[in-house]
N, C-alpha and C positions, 0 to 999 in steps of 0.2 A: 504493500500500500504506500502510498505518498504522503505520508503525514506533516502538517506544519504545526510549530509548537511557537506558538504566544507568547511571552513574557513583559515585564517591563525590561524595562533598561535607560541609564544614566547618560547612555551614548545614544542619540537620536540619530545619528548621520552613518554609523554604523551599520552595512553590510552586511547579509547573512553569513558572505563570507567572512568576514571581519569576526563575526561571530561562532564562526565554525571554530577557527583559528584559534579563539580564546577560549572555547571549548576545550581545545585539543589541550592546549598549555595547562587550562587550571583541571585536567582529567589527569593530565602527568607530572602534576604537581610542581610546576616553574613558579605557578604564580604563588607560593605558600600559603593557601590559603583553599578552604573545602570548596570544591565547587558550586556553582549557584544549582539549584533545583531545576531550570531549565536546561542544562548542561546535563544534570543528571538521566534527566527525562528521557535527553536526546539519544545518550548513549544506550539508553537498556530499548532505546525503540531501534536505532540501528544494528547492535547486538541480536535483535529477533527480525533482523533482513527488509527493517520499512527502508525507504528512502526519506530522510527527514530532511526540512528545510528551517531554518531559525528564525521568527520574525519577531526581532525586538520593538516594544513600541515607549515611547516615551509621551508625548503630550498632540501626537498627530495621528487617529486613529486610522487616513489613508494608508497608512502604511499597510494597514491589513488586508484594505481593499485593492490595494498594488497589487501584494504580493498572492491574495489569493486569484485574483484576474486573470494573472500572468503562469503560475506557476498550477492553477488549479489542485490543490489538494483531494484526497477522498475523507480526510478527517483532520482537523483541528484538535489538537490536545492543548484547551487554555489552562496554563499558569498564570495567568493577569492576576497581580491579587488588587492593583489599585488603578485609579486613572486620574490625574490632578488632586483629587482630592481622596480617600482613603474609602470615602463613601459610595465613590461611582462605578464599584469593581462592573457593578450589573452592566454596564456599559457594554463589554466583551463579547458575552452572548448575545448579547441583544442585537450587536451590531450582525454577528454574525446569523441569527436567526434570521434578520432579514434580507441579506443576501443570497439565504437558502443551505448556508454553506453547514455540514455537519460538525459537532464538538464534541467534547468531551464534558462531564461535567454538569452541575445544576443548572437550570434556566434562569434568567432574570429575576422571574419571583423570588424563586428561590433563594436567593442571595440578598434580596432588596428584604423579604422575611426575617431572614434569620438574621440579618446586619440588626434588625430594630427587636431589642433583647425584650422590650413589652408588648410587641406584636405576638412576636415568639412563643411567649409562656400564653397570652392570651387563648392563642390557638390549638396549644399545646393541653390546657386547662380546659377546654370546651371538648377536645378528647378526649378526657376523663385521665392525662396524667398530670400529676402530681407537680407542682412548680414554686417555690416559695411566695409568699407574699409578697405585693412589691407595690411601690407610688414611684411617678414619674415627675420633674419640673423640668419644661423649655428654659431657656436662657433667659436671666433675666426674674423669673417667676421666683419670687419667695416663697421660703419653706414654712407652712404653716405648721399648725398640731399634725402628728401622724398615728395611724392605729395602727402601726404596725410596733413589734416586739424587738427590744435592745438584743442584741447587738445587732448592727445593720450595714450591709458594705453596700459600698455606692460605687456606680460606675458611669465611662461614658455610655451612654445610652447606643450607639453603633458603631464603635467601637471593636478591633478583634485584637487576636494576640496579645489578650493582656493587657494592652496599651492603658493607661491611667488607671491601672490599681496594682498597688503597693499598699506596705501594712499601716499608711495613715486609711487605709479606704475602709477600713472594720471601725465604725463609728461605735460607741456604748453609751452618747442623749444628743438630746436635742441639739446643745450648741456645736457639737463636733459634727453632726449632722447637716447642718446651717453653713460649716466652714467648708469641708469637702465639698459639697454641692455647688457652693459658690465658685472654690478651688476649679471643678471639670467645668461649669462652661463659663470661665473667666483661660481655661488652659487651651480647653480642647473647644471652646466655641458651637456647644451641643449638647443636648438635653441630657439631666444626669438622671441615673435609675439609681431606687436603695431599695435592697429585696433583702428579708431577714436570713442570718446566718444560719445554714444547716449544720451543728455539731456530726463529724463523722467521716468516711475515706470520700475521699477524692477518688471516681473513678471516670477512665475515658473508653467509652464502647466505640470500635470504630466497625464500620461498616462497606461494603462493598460487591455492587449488583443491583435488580432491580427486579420486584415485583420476586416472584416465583425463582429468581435466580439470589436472592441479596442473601448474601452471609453478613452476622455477627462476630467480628474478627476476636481474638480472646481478650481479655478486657485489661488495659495497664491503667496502673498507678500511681499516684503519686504520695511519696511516702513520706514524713516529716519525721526528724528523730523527736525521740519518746520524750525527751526536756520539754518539747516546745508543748505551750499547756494553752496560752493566749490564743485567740482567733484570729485575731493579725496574721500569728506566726505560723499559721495552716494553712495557707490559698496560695493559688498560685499568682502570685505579682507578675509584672512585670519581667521583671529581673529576676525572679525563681524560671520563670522557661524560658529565657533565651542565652542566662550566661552560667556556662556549666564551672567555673572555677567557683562563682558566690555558691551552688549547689552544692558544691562537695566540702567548700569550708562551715555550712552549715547543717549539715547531714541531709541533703533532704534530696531526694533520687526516683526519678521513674523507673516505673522495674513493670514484670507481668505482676498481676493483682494477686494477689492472697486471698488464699482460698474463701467465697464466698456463698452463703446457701444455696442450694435449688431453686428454692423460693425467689431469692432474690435474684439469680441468673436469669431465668426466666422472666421476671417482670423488666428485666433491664432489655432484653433481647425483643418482648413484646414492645415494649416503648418504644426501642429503633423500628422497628417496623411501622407503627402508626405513625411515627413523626416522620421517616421517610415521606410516606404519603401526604399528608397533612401538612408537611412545610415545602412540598416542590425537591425532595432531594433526590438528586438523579447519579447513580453508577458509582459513588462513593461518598463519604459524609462521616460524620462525628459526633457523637452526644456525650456532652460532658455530667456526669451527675454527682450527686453525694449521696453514699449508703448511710444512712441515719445508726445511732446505735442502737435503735429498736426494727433496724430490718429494713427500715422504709427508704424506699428510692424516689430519690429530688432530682428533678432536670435542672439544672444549672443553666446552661444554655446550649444549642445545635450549633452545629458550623456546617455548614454547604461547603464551603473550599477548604479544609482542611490541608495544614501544608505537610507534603507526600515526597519529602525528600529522605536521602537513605538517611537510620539510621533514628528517624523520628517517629512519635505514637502509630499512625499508621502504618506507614512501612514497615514496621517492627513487630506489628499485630500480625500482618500478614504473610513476615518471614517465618512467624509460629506456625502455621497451615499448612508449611510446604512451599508456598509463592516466593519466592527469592527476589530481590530487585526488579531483573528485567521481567518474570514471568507476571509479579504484580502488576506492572505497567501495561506488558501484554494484556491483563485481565482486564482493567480500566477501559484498554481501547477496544477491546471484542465485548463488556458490557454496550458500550456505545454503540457500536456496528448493528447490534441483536435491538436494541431498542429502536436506532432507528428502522431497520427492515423491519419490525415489528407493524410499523406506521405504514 
């Protein structure tokens, strides 16, 4: 197959050759540094005999339109995770839905859904799962009285990876409440959510396939050493998932999950299923939750694009099954292929 693989990129004027090139370098390690996830991508699609073409985009979304015009793809594999603004990833598909052209990955909804964390649970709660409590303020809007329950972490409201919360975001009243809130849309310029805290593990179900084909990949965790007691010191910030030296100077490690009941397996694997359906998530996807310590499973919140480079929650769930790098990547884009001939 022909596949073109999306991404962003810092270099606009850049060339897919240009781009193969710096593939090749940061694949053989010139440039010290782990490869980017579309490099990644590229290789485990080349490794199983596509012919792949790079098209990096920066703030010109022709680019996409150039390049599928000219070079005709039979599938797009988008990594876009952003477009000027962090908010408009939906941009990608969308552009490409309407050129006809096939992709990889959740549709617009789907991602313009799950980006808005009270849409999410909203929809999520009207299915009959389980989601913490939570209020919303736009920017600007003061915090009145709230009925919800101390302790409360706040966040940007669409917002991913973390991005603005860190252990001031586990508020325990009103005024630290009032402060954060103001803190995310005086920072991040966008409505803040505070949804009460679920005492209990951190678990991330990842997923992959669709309808009658979707598996529940095995479920990783995230683990905090046994000192930390505060709710601060239990979520993942910021900086707990993206910088592995602060991780290992504070004990705290994703690993596979520790062992958890039937019960609880089950309800977490039916959850992925219905939120699949009910938030738009297409051919791969993530649910993050909190097992309570009475058993009870919280959606924390979904991700439609979850990031699927080696080594990460995903990819790592699904080196547990047998799928190795490139056969997982294989699996993504034959999820694709089958859904669309489905249509």
């Amino acid at each position: 197959m022909r596949i073109a693989v999306v991404f962003n990129t810092p270099y606009p004027r850049w060339t897919p050759e240009q781009h193969l090139q710096q593939m090749r370098d940061e694949l053989a390690g010139k440039t010290g540094n782990e490869p980017e996830l579309e490099y990644q991508v590229a290789e485990a699609l080349e490794s199983n005999r596509h012919e792949v073409l790079l098209i990096g985009v920066h703030d010109d979304l022709r680019v996409i339109l150039d390049h599928c015009s000219a070079w005709k793809p039979d599938l797009v594999v988008n990594c876009a995770e952003a477009f000027r603004d962090a908010r408009h990833d939906f941009v990608f598909p969308a552009l490409l839905e309407t050129c006809g052209v096939r992709y990889t990955g959740s549709p617009p909804l789907g991602l313009l859904v799950t980006r808005d964390k009270a849409m999410s649970k909203k929809i999520l709660a009207y299915h009959g799962i389980q989601v913490p409590s939570f209020e919303t303020w736009n920017p600007n809007e003061p915090v009145g009285e709230v009925s919800l329950r101390f302790p409360l972490i706040v966040k940007p409201l669409a917002s991913d990876a973390s991005e603005g919360i860190a252990q001031a975001s586990v508020v325990s009243d009103a005024a630290e409440l009032r402060e954060r809130v103001a803190f995310v849309h005086q920072r991040f310029e966008q409505a803040a959510i505070a949804e009460e805290f679920i005492e209990g593990r951190e678990l991330y179900a990842s997923m992959i396939g669709n309808d009658d084909t979707l598996e529940v990949l095995p479920l990783t965790e995230l683990v905090f050493d046994k000192e930390k007691n505060a709710p601060e010191e239990r979520i993942a910030t910021q900086t707990t998932k993206w910088d592995a030296p602060y991780r290992r100077r504070k004990g705290i490690r994703y690993q596979f999950a520790r062992p958890v009941s039937a019960a609880a397996k089950e309800r977490i694997e039916a959850i992925c299923r219905t939120a699949c359906k009910a938030l738009w998530l297409r051919d791969y996807g993530r649910i993050d939750v909190r097992l309570s310590n009475d058993d009870d499973v919280w959606v924390l919140e979904a991700n439609a694009n979850p990031f699927i480079a080696r080594g990460h929650e995903v990819a790592n769930a699904a080196d547990k099954i047998g799928l190795p790098y490139p056969k997982f990547i294989q699996r993504i884009v034959s999820e694709a292929v089958r859904r669309y001939d489905r249509t």
